[in-house]
N, C-alpha and C positions, 0 to 999 in steps of 0.2 A: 637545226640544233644550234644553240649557242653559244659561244668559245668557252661560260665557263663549265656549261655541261658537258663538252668534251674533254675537259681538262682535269674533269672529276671522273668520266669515264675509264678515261687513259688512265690516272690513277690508281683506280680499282681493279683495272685489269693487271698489272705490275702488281699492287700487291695480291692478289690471289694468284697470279705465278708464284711468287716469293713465299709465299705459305708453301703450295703444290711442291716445289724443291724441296723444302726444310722437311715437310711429311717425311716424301719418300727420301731422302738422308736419312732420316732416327728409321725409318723401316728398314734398311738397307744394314743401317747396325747393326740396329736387335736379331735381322737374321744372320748375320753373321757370328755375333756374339752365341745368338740358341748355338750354331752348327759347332762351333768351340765347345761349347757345354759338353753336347751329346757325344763328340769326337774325346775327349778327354772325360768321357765315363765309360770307356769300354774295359770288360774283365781281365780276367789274369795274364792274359795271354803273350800283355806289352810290358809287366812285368820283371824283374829278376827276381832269381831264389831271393836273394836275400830279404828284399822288398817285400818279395810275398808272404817270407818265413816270420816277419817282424811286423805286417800289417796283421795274420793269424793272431800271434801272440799278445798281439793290442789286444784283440778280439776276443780271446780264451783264455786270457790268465796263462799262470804258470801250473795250475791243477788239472788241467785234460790232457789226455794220452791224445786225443786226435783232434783236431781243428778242418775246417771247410770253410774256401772263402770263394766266392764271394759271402760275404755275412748271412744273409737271407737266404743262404744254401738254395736261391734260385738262378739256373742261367737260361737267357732269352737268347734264343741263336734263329737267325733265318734261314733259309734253304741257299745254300750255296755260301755257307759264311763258317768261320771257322772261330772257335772260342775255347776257352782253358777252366777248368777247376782244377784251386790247386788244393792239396789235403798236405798239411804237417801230422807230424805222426813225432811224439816227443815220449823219451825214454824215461819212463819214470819208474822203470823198478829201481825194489829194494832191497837188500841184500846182497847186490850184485856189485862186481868193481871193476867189470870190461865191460865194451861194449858186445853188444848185442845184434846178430838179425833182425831185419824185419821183414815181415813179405805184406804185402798188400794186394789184393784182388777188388777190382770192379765189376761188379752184378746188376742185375735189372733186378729190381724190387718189387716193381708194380707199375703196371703197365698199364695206360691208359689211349693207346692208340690202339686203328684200324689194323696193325700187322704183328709179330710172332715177337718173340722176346729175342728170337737170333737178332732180326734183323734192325730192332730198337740198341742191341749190344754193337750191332754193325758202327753207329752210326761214330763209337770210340776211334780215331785211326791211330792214338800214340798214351798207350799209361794205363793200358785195361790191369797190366797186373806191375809187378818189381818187386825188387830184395833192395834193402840199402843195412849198412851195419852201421847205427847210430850207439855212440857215447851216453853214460849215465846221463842223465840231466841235460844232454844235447837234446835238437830236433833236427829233420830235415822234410824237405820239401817232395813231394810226388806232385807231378801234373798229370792231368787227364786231360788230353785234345777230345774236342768232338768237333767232325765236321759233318754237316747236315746237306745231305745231297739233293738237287731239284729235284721234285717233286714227291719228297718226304710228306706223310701224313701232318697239317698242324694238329699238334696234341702234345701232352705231357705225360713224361715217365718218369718214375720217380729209379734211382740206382744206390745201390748200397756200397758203401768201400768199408769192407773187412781186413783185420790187420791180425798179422800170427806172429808172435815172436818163441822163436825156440820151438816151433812147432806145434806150440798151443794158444788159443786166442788171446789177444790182448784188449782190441777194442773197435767198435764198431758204429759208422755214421752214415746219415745218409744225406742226398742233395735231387734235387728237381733239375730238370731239363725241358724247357717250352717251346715247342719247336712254334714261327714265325714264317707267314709271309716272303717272299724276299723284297 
């Protein structure tokens, strides 16, 4: 071989090194940048009241008695992961010029897994039910934990959150739960 073909050799092999780094660089970002994305989209759970009480409120205007966020009133939880709905519940009677009770209850609505409606209400560990006494024209925030135990059915159920003020209904919404993989 001769000197100038090895010198054109040696060259190409340098630069197809030099590509091969620079690839895997921009690969090595872009995965890092996805894991930031998908780390900085998780639900309510990293949240404060207040954040959540004012993200709703974007969400809902000042005309609905109850709000559920996430927006898509859908939450995707995996087996062994733990996650938040939160529900504002905002006081909108009229007539009135104290605050008020509220209670709220969470129910299975419709059931679409393999097991019993107990054991899909199981899966709540914190906010199945509460009282809060919210101000005219105030809101306040309920959470709902759900943790999804190994080897929960994947399926989804849909739960209702019912709201009673004064012992009579006020207002009524509902939110999905999909259970995942871990």
């Amino acid at each position: 071989m001769s000197k100038v073909n090895k010198k054109a050799a040696m060259e190409m092999s340098v630069g197809t090194i030099v590509t091969i780094v620079l690839l895997m660089s921009v690969l090595v970002l872009g995965l890092i940048l996805t894991k930031n994305i998908f780390n900085s989209a998780q639900g309510a759970i990293k949240m404060t009241d207040d954040q959540l009480k004012k993200k709703i409120n974007q969400l809902y205007g000042d005309d609905s008695e109850i709000g559920i966020y996430p927006e898509n009133r859908l939450l995707k939880v995996k087996q062994e992961e733990t996650d938040e709905i939160g529900v504002v519940v905002r006081n909108l009677h009229k007539d009135i010029e104290t605050s008020s009770p509220f209670e709220y209850s969470v129910s299975v609505m419709e059931n679409k897994c393999p097991v019993d409606d107990a054991r899909v209400l199981s899966y709540i560990k914190l906010g199945q039910s509460g009282v809060k006494t919210i101000g005219v024209g105030d809101s306040s925030v309920f959470r709902v934990r759900f943790t999804i135990p190994s080897g929960a059915p994947l399926c989804t159920a849909r739960y209702s959150v019912d709201v009673t003020s004064n012992g009579e209904f006020y207002a009524s919404d509902d939110f999905d739960i999909e259970i995942l993989a871990k």
